[in-house]
PAZAPA-4460 file (N, C-alpha, C; in steps of 0.05 Angstrom, whole numbers, plus 32768, in hexadecimal, padded with zeros to 4 digits):
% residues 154
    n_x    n_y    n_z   ca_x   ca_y   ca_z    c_x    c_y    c_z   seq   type   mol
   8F02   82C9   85E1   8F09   82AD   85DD   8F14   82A2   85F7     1      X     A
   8F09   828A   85FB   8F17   8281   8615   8F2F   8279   8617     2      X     A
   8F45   827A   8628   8F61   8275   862A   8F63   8254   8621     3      X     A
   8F4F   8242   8626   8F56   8227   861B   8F50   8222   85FE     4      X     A
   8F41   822F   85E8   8F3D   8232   85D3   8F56   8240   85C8     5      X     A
   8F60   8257   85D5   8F73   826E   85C7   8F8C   8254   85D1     6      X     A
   8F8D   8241   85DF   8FA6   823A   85DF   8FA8   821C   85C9     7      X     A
   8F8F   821A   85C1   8F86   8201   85B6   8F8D   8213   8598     8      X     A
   8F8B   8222   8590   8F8D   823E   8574   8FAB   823B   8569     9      X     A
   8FBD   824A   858A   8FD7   8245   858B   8FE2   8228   857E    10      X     A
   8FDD   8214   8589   8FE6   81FC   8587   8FEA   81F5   856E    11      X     A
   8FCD   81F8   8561   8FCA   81EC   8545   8FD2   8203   8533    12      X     A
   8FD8   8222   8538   8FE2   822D   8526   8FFA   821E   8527    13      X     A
   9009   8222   8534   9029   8221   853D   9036   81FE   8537    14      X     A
   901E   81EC   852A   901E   81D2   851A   9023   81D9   8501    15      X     A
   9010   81F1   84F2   900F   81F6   84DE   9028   8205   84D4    16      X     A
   9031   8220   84E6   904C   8222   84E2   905E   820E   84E0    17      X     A
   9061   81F8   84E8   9078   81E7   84F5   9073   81D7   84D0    18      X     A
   905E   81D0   84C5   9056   81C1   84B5   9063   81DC   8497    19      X     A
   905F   81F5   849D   9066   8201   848D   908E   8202   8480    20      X     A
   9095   8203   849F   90AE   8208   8499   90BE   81DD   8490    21      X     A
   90A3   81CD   8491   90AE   81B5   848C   90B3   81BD   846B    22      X     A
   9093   81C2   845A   9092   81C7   8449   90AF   81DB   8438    23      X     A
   90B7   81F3   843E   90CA   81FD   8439   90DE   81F4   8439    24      X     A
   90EA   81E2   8446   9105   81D1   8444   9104   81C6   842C    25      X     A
   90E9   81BD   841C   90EA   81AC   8407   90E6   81B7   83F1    26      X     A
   90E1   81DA   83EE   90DF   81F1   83E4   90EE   81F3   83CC    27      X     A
   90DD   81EA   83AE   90F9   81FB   8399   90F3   8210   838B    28      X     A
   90E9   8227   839C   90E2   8241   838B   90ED   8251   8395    29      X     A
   90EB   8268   839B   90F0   827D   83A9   9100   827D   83C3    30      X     A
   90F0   8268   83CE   90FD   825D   83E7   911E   825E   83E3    31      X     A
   9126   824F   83D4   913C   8248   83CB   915C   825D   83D0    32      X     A
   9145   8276   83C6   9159   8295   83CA   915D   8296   83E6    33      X     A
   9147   8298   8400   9146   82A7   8410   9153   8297   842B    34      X     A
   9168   829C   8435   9171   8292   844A   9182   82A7   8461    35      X     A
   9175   82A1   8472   917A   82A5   8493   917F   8299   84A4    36      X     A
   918F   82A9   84BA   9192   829C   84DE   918E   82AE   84EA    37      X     A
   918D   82A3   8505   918C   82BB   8516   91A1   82A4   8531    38      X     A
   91B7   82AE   853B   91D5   82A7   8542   91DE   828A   853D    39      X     A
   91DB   828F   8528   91E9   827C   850F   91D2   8262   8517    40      X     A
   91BE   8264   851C   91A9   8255   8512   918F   8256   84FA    41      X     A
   9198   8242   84F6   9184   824F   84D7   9162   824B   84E0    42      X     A
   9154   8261   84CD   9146   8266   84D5   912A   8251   84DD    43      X     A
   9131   823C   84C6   9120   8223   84C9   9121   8218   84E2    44      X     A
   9131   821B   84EA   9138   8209   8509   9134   821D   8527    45      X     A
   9131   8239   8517   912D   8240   8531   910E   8249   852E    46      X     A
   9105   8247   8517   90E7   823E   8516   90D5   8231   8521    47      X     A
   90E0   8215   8521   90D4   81FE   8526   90D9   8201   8542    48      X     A
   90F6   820D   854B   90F1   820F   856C   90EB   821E   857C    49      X     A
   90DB   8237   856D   90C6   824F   8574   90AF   8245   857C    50      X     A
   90A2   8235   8561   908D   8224   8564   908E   8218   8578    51      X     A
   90A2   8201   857C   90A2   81EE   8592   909D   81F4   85AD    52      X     A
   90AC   8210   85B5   90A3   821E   85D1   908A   8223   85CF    53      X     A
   9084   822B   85BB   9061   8239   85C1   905A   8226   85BC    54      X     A
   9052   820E   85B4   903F   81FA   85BB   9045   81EA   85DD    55      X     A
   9062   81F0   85DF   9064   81E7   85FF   905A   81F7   860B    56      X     A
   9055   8217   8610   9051   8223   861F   9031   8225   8621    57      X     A
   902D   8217   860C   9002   8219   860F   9001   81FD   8618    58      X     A
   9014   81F2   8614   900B   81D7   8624   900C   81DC   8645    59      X     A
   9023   81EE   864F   9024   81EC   8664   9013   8204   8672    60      X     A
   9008   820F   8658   8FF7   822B   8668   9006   8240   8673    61      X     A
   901C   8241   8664   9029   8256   8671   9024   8274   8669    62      X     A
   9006   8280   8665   8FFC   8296   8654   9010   82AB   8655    63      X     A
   9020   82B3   867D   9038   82C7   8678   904B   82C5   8666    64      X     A
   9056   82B4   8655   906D   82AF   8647   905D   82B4   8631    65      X     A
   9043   82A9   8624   903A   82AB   8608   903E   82C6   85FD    66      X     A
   902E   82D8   8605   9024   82FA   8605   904F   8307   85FB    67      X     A
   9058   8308   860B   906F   8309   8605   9083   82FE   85EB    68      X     A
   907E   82DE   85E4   9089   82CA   85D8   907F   82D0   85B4    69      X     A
   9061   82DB   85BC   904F   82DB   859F   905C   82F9   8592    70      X     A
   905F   830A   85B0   9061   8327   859E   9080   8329   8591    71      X     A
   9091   8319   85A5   90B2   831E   8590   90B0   830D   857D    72      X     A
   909E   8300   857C   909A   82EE   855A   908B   8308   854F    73      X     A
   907C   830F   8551   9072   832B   853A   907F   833B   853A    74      X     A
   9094   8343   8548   90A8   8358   8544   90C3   8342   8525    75      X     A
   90C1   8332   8535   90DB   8322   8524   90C7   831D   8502    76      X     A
   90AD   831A   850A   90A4   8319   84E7   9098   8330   84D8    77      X     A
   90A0   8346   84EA   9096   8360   84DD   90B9   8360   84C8    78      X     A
   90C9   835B   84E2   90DE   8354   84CE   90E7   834A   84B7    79      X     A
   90E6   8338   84BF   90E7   831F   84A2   90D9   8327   8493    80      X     A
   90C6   8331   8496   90B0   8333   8478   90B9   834E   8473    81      X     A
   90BE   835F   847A   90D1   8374   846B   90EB   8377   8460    82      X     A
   90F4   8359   8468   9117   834C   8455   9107   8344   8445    83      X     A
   90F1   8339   8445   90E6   8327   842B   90DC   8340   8415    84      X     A
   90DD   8351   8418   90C2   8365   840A   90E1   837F   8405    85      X     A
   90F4   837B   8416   910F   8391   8413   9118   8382   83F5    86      X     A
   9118   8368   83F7   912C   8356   83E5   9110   8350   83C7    87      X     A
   90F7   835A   83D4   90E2   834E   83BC   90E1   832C   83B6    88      X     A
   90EE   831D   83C9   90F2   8303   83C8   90E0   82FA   83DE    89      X     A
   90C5   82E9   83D0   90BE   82D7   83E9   90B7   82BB   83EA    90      X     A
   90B1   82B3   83F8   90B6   8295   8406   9092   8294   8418    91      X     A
   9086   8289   83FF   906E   8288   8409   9066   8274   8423    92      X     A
   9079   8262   8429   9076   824D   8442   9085   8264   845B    93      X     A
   909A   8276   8459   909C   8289   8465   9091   829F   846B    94      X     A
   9079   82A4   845D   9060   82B0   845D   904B   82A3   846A    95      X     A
   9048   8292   8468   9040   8286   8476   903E   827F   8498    96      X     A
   9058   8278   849C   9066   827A   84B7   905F   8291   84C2    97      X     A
   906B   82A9   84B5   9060   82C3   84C1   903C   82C3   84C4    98      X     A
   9030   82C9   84B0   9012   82BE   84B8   900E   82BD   84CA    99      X     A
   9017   829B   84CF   900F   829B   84F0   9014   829F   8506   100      X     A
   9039   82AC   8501   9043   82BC   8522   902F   82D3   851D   101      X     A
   9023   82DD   850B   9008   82FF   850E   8FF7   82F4   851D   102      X     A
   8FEB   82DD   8513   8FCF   82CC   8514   8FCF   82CC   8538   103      X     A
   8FE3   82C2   853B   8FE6   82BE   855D   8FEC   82D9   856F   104      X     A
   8FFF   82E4   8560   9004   8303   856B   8FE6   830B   8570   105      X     A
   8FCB   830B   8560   8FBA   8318   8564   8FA2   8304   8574   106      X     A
   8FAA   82F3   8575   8F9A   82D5   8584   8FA2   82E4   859E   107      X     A
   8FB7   82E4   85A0   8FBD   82EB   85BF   8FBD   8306   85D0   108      X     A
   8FC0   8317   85AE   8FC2   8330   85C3   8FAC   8340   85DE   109      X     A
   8FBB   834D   85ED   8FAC   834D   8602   8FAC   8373   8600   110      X     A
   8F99   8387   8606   8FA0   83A1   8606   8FAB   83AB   861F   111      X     A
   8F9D   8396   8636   8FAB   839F   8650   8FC7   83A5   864C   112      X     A
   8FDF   8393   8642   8FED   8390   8643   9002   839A   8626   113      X     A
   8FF5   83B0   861A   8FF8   83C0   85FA   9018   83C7   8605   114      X     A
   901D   83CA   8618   9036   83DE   8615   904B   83CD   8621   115      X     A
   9048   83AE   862B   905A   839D   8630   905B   8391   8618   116      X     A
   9049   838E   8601   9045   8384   85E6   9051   8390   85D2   117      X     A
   9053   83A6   85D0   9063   83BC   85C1   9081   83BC   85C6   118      X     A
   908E   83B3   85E5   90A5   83B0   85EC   90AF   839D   85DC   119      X     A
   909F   838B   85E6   90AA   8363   85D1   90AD   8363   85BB   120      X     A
   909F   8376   85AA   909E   8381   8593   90B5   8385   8586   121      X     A
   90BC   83A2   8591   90D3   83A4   8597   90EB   8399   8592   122      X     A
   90EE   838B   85AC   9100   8379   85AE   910C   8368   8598   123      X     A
   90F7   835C   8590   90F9   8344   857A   90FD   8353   856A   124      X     A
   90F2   836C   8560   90FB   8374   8548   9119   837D   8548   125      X     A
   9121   8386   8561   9136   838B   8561   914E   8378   8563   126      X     A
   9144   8366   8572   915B   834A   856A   915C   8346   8552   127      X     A
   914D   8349   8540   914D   833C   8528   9163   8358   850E   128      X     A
   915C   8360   8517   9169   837D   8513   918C   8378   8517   129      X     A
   9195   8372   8533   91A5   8370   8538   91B9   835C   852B   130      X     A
   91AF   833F   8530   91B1   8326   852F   91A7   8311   8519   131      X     A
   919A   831A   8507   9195   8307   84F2   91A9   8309   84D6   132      X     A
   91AE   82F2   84D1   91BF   82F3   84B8   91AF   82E8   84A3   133      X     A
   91AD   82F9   848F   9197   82ED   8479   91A4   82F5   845E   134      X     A
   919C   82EC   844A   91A4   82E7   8432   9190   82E4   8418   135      X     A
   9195   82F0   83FF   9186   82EC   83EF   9197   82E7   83DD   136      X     A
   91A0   82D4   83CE   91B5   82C9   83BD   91A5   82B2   83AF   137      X     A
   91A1   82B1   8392   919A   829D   8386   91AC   827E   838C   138      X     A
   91A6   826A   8387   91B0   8255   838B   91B6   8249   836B   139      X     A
   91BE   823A   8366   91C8   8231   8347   91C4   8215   8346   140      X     A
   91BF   8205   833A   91C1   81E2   8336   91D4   81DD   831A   141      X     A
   91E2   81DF   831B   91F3   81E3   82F9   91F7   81CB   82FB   142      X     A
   91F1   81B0   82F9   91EA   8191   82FF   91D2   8190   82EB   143      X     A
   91B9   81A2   82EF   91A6   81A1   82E5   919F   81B6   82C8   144      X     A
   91B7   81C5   82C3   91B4   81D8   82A4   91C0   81C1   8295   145      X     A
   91B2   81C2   827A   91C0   81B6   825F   91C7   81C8   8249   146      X     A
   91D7   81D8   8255   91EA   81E1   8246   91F9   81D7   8233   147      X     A
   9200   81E3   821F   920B   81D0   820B   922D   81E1   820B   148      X     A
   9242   81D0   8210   925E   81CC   8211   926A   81DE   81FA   149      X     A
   926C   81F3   81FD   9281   8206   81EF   929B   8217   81F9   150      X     A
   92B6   820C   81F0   92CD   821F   81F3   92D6   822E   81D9   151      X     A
   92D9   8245   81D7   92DF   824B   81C0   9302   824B   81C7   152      X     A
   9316   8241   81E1   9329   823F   81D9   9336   822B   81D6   153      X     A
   931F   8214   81D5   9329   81FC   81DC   931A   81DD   81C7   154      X     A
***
């Protein structure tokens, strides 16, 4: 695939992510349970500003930064999707997202470069390891139960 197609791939995946994690904010299923950061940024926001570099960096053609940038995103969603699958809780717009950090991980991968790819890998998995705070805690709306009002001491 030519580098102006593969960066034209990038772009519009990394729309679709950006469009995914819009979707999830407005999320009342599952979603609801699953919350993360990574240094005390939540993970929506550091989503959208994962995406945002990689659509800058195909704008500016910067292919050295991509190769690198794509693989600690597949290290960081080999992650996540094993909090999601540890906890049995998922977040199909977060499934999503991951999707497409793979989708691009493999858009881009290069074999020349397998063992600088495996590093980034790495890495990301290991920041995430380190440094992510995540949570699986139901949420409650007790505003929205109609419960019916009983004290038995009162």
């Amino acid at each position: 695939m030519s580098s102006t197609k593969k960066r034209f791939a990038n772009i519009v995946l990394s729309a679709i992510a950006m469009g995914a994690i819009l979707f999830y904010s407005i999320c009342g299923g599952s979603c609801l349970y699953l919350r993360g950061a990574i240094f005390a940024i939540d993970l929506k926001y550091a989503g959208i500003l994962y995406m945002a570099i990689l659509i800058l960096l195909n704008i500016l053609k910067r292919d050295l930064f991509i190769i690198p940038f794509v693989s600690a995103g597949f290290g960081i969603e080999l992650f996540l999707i094993g909090f999601q699958v540890k906890y049995w809780t998922f977040c199909l717009f977060c499934l999503i997202f991951g999707a497409v950090v793979i989708t691009q991980f493999f858009l881009n991968f290069e074999w020349s470069k397998k063992w600088y790819i495996i590093f980034c890998i790495i890495i990301g998995f290991l920041m995430f390891t380190l440094f992510f705070k995540g949570r699986v805690v139901p949420t409650y709306d007790f505003g929205s139960l109609n419960v019916p009002y009983f004290c038995p001491y009162g």
